[in-house]
DONUDREN-978401 format. One record per residue (C-alpha): residue number from 1; x, y, z; residue in one letter. Coordinates in steps of 0.05 Angstrom, whole numbers, always signed. Example, Ala and Ser with C-alpha at 12.3 -4.5 7.8 and 13.67 -1.06 7.14 Angstrom:
<pts>
PT  nr     xx     yy     zz rest
PT   1   +246    -90   +156    A
PT   2   +273    -21   +143    S
</pts>
This chain:
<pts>
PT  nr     xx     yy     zz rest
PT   1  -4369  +1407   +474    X
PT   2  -4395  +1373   +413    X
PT   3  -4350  +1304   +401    X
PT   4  -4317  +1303   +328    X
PT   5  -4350  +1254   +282    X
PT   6  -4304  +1188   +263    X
PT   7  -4273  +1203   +197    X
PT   8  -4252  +1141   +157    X
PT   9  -4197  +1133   +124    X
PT  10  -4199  +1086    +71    X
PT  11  -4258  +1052    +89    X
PT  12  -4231  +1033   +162    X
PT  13  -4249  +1077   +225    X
PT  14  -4195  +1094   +265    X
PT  15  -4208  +1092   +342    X
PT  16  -4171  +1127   +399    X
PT  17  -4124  +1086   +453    X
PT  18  -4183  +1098   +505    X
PT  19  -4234  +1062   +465    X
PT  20  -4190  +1003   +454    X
PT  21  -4183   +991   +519    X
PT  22  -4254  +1001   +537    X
PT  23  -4268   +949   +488    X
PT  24  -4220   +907   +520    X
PT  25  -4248   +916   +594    X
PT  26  -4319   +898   +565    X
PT  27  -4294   +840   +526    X
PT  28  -4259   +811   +587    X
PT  29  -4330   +823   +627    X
PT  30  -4362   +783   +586    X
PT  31  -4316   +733   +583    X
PT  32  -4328   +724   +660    X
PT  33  -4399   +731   +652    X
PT  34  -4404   +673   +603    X
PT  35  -4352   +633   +651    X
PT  36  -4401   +645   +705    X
PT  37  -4459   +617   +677    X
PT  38  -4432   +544   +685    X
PT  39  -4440   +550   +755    X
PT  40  -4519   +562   +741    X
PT  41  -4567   +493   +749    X
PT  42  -4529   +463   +807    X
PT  43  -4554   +401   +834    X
PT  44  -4562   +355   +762    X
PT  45  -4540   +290   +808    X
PT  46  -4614   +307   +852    X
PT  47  -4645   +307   +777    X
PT  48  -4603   +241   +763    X
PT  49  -4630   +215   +824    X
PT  50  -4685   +231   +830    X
PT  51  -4707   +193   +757    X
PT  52  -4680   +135   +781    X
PT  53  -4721   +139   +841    X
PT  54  -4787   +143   +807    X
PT  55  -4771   +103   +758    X
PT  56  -4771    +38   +805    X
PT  57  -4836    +36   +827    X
PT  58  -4856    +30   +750    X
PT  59  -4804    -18   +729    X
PT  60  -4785    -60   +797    X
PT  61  -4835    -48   +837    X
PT  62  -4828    -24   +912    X
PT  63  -4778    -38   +950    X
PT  64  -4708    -19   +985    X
PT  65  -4662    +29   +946    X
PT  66  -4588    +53   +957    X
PT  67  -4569   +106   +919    X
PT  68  -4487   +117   +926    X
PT  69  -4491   +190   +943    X
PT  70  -4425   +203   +943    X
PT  71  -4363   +170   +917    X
PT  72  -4291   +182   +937    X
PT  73  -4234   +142   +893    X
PT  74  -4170   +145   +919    X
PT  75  -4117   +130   +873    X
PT  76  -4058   +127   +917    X
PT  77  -4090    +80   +969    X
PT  78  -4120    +49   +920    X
PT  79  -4191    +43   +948    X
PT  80  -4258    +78   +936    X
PT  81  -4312    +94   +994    X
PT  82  -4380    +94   +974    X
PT  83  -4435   +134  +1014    X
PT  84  -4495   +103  +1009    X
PT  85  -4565   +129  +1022    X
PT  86  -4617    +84  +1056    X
PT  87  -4689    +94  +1009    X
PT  88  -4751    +59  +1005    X
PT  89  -4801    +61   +953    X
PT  90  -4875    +48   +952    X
PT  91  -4931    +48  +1011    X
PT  92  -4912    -18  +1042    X
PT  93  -4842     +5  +1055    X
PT  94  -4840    +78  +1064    X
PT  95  -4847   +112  +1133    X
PT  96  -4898   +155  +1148    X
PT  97  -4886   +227  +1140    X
PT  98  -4819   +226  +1099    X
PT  99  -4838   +217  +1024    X
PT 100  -4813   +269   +973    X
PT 101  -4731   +254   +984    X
PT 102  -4695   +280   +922    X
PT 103  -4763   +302   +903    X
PT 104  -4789   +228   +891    X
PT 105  -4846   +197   +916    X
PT 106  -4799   +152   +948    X
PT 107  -4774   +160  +1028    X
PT 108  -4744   +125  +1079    X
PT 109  -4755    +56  +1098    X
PT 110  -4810    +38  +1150    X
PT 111  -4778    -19  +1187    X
PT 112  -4712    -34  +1212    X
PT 113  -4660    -63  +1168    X
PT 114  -4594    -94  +1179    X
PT 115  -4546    -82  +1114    X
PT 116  -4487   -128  +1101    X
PT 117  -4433   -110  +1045    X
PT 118  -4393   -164  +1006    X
PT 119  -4381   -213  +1062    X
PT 120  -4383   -184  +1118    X
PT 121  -4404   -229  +1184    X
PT 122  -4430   -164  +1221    X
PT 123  -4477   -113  +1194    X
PT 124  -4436    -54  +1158    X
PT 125  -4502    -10  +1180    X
PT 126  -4560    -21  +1219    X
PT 127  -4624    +31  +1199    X
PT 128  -4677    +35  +1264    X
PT 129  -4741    +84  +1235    X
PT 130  -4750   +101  +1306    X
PT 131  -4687   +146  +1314    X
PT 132  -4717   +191  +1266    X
PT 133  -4744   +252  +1295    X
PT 134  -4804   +292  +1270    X
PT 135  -4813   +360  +1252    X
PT 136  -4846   +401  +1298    X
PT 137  -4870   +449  +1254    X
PT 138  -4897   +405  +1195    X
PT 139  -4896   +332  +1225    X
PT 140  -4856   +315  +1176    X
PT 141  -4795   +262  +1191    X
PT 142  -4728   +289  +1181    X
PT 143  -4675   +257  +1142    X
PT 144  -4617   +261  +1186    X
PT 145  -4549   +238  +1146    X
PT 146  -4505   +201  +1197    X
PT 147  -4581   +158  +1218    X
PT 148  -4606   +144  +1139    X
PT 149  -4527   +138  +1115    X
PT 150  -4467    +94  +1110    X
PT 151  -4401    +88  +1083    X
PT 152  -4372    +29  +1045    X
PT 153  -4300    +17  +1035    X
PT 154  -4281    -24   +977    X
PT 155  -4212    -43   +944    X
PT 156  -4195    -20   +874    X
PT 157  -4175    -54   +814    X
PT 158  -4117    -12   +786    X
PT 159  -4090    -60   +733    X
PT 160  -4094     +5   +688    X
PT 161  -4073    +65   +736    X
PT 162  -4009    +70   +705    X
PT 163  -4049    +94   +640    X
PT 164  -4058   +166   +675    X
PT 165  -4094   +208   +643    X
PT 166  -4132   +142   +608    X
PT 167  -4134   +102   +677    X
PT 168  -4202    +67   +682    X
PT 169  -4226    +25   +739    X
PT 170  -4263    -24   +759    X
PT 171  -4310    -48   +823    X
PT 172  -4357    -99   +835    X
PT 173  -4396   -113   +897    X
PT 174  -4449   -143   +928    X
PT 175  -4507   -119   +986    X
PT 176  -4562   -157  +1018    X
PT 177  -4609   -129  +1064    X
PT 178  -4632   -177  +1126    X
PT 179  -4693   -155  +1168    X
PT 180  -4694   -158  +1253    X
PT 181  -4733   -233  +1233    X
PT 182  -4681   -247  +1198    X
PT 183  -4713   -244  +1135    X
PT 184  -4679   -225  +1062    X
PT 185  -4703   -168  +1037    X
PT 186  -4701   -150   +961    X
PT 187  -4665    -96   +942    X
PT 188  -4692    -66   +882    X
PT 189  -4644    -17   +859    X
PT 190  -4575     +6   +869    X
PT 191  -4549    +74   +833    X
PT 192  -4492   +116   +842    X
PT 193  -4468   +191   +830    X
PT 194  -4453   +202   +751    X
PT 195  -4394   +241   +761    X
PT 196  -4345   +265   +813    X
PT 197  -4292   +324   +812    X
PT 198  -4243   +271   +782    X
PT 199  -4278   +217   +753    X
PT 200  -4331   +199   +706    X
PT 201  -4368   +129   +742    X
PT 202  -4418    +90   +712    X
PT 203  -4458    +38   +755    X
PT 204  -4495    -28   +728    X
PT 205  -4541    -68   +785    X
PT 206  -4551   -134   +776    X
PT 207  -4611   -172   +819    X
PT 208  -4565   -236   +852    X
PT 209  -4580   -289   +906    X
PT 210  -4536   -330   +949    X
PT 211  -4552   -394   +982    X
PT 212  -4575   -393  +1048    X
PT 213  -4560   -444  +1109    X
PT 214  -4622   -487  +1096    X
PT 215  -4604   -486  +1026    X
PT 216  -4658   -429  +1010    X
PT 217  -4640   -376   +962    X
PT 218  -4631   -305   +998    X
PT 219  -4646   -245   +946    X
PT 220  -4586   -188   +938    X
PT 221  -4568   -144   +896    X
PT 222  -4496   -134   +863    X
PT 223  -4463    -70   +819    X
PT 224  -4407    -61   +780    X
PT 225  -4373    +11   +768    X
PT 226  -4335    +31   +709    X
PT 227  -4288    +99   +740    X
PT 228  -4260   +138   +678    X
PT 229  -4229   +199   +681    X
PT 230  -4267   +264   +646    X
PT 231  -4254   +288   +580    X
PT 232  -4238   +354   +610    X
PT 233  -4181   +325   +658    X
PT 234  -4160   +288   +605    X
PT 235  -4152   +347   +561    X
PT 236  -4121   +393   +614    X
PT 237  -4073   +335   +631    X
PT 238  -4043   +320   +561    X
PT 239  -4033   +406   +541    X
PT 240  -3987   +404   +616    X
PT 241  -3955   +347   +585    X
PT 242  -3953   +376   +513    X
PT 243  -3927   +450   +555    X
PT 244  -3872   +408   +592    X
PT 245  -3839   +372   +528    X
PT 246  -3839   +447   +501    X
PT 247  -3808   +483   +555    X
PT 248  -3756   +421   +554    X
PT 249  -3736   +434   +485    X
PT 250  -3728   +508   +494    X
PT 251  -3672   +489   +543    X
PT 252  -3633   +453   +484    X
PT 253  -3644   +505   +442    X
PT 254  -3606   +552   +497    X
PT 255  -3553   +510   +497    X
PT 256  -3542   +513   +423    X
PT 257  -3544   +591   +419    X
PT 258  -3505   +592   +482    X
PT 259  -3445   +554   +444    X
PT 260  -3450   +607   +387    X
PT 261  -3440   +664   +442    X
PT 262  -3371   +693   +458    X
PT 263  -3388   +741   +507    X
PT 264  -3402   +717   +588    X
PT 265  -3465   +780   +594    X
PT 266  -3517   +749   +536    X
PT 267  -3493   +670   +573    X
PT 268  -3526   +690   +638    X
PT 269  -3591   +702   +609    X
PT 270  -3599   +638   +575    X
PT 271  -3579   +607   +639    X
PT 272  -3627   +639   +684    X
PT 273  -3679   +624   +631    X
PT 274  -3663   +553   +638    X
PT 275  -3660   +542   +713    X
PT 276  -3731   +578   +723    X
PT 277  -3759   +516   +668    X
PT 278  -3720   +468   +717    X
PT 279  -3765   +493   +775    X
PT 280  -3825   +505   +729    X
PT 281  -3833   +428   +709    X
PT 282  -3848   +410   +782    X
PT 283  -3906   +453   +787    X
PT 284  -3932   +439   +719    X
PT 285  -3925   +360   +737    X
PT 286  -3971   +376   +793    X
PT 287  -4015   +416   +759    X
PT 288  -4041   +362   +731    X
PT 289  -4120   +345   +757    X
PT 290  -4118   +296   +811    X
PT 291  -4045   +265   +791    X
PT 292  -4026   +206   +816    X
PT 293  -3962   +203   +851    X
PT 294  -3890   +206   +828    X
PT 295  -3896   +120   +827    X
PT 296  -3875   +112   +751    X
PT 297  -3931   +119   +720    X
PT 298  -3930   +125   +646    X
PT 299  -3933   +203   +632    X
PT 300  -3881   +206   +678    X
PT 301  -3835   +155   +645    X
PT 302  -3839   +188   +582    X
PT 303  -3862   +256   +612    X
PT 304  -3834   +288   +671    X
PT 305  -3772   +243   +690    X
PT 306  -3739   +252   +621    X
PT 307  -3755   +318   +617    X
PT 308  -3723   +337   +686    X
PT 309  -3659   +289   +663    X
PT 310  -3654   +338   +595    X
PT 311  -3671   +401   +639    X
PT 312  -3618   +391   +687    X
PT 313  -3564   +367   +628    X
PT 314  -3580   +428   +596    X
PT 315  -3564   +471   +658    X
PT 316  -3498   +443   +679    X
PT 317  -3488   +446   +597    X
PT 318  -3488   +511   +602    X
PT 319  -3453   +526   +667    X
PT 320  -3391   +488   +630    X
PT 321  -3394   +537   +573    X
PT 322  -3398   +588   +616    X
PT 323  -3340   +565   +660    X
PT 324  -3299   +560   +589    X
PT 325  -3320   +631   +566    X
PT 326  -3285   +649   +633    X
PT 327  -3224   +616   +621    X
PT 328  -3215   +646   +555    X
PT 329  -3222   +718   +576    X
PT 330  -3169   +704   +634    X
PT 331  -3129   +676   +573    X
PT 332  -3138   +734   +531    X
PT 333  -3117   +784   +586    X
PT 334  -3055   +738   +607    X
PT 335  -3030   +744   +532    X
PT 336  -3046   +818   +529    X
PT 337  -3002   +835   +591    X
PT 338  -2945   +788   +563    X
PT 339  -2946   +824   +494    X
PT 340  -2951   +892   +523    X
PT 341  -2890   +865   +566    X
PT 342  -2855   +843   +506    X
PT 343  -2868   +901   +479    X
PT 344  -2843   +950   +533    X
PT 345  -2782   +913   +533    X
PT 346  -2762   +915   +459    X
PT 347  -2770   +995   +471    X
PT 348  -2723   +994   +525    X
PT 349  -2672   +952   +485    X
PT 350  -2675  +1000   +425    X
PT 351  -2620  +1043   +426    X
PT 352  -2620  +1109   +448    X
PT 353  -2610  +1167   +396    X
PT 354  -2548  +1202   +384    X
PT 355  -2543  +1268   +423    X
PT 356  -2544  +1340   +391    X
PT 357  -2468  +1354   +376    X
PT 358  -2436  +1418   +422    X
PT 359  -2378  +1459   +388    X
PT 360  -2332  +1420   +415    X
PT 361  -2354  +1354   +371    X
PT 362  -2316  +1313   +324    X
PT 363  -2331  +1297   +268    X
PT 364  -2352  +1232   +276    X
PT 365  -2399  +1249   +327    X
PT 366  -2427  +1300   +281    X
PT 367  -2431  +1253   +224    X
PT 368  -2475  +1199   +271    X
PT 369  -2525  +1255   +294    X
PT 370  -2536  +1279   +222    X
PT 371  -2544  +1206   +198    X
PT 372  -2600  +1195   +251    X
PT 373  -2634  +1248   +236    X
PT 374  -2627  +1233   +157    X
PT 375  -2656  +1168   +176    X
PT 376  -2719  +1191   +205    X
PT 377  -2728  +1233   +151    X
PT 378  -2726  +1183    +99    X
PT 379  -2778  +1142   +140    X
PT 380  -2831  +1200   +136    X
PT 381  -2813  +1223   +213    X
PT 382  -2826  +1298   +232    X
PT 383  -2748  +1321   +240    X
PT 384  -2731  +1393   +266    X
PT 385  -2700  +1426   +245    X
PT 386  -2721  +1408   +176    X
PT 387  -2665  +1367   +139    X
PT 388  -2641  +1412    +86    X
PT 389  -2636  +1382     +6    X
PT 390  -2555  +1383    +16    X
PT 391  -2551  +1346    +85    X
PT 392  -2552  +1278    +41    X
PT 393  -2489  +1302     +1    X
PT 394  -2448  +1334    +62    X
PT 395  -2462  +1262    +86    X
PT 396  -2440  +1229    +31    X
PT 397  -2383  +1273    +29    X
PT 398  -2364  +1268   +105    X
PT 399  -2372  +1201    +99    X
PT 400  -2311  +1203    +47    X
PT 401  -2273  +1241    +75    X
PT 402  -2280  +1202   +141    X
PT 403  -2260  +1134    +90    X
PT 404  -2195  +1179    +71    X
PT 405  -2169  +1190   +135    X
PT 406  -2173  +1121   +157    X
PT 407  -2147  +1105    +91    X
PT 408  -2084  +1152   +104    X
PT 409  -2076  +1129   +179    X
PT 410  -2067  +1055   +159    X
PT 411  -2016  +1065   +108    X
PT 412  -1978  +1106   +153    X
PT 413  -1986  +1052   +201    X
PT 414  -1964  +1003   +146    X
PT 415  -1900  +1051   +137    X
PT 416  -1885  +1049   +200    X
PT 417  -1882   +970   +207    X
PT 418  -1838   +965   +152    X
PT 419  -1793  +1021   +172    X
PT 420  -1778   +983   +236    X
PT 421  -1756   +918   +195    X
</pts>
């Protein structure tokens, strides 16, 4: 079957439903695709690393290095742990057998070495070159983490965590490095991770000494981290906050249709509408990349707390005019029944019409019937039998004759009266 060539109209091809979506499925492939990609060239910290490593032989010469491997900040605590690495650089300090770590010409250190953090009395890690085993295969030495690692636990400066998503903080420390002769070793460089999953942290060594016993001075080594948050978190953190104030002031705006509405049916949508944005605010609150806690922080004082105090107004708002739209309907049907009552009742006070006169009436009777009937035909009422064009002068003239005789029947009463004086 040959396939019809695209006509346009216009200038403008029209395509079929099917195409549009098969546009619409490749569009969102490649939208994955490109997503994808940023998982591609894992591993940048190694490349981080791993110019820092061989840049101190040229600039510091050999020496010891600890490279902060990993870095955990904990916000809540507050605190930060800081895995450190145990590196040497250079011939004189490098074991046999392990050089090429982080694809350096550095490797680990060839002597044992007692590490002390801040001011600590006891070692925080002791290194002994002769735990490390050798490869079997290749000779080489192995770098085995919980023998050439350590972990550091340090207390965080949070005089700006209530900033969140701005926080920044701050950590300074110091290490010195003692050989088993209880000799100072220098420390020639101390580097850290660029970035975490929640933090940004950027590391400045500074070559220190301290004063010994015998008034010597003992080389060490101190750094000083700056922790930011990413521009990404911070972005993702201030459109939650930007979502929340929106979805807050769609629940006022439900409250001001839902005064305009009369009816209770088009009331409970706006109400549902507005309790699923009091649940939604929760979850959007902790949405937000590595959030601090609910403490009071500042995008919750001007955030999340107000918006859950205008929220929940805006709910029992509209229960209220709900409640009243309720009351008004069960007004409306209590004056309905009491009019209809009314109303039943004046039609049983009315009262009743005259009945049809037998041949044995008088003429008063008579004269009543034919005045009712008169009466309904004046006010456009179907009357049958039909009242007849003379009915209104026999009326008239019964009516007369009716004024006669009670006329005649008081002045034979008068008569009477006087006839007995």
């Amino acid at each position: 079957m040959i396939a019809k060539p695209l006509i346009p109209r216009g200038g403008v091809i029209s395509l079929s439903t099917k195409t549009y979506m098969r546009l619409a499925v490749i569009l969102s492939l490649l939208f994955i695709a490109a997503l994808s990609c940023s998982f591609a060239g894992a591993g940048p910290e190694d490349d981080a690393l791993k110019l820092i490593l061989n840049d101190v032989l040229t600039t510091s010469g050999p020496g010891i290095v600890l490279t902060g491997e990993n870095v955990d900040v904990d916000v809540d605590e507050p605190s930060i742990t800081i895995r450190w690495a145990i590196l040497a650089c250079g011939d004189d300090y490098t074991l046999p057998g392990s050089v090429g770590l982080h694809g350096s010409s550095c490797g680990l250190p060839a002597m044992p070495l007692d590490i002390y953090v801040d001011s600590d009395v006891e070692p925080t890690a002791r290194y002994d070159p002769s735990q490390i085993p050798y490869n079997r295969d290749s000779g080489s030495r192995r770098s085995i983490q919980n023998l050439v690692q350590f972990d550091s636990d340090h207390v965080l400066n949070v005089e700006q965590a209530r900033l969140y998503p701005f926080d920044t903080y701050f950590l300074s420390s110091t290490l010195r490095i003692v050989s088993p002769t209880n000799q100072t070793l220098p420390i020639r460089r101390l580097a850290t991770i660029g970035e975490t999953s929640s933090f940004v942290v950027k590391t400045v060594d500074i070559e220190s000494y301290f004063n010994a016993a015998n008034n010597t001075e003992s080389p060490s080594r101190d750094i000083d981290m700056f922790i930011t948050r990413p521009g990404n978190a911070r972005a993702f953190a201030l459109l939650l906050f930007g979502v929340s104030w929106i979805l807050t002031h769609v629940t006022i705006c439900h409250v001001i249709i839902a005064r305009m509405l009369r009816d209770v049916k088009p009331l409970l949508k706006h109400i549902i509408s507005t309790g699923a944005i009091l649940i939604a605010l929760p979850q959007i609150r902790n949405s937000m990349p590595d959030a601090p806690g609910l403490d009071g922080v500042l995008i919750d004082c001007i955030g999340f707390f107000p918006q859950m105090v205008i929220t929940s107004i805006s709910v029992i708002f509209l229960l209220i005019i709900l409640a009243a739209r309720e009351y008004d309907i069960i007004g409306r049907g209590r004056s309905s029944s009491r009019s209809s009552g009314s109303h039943s009742l004046a039609m049983s006070s009315r009262p009743r019409p005259p009945p049809v006169p037998s041949q044995n009436a008088t003429s008063k009777e008579i004269s009543q019937y034919d005045l009712h009937r008169m009466i309904k035909h004046l006010k456009g009422q179907y009357v049958f039998p039909p009242v007849q064009p003379g009915s209104l002068h026999r009326l008239d003239t019964s009516r007369d004759l009716q004024h006669c005789r009670s006329r005649t029947l008081s002045k034979i009463m008068e008569a009477g009266e006087l006839h007995r004086h």
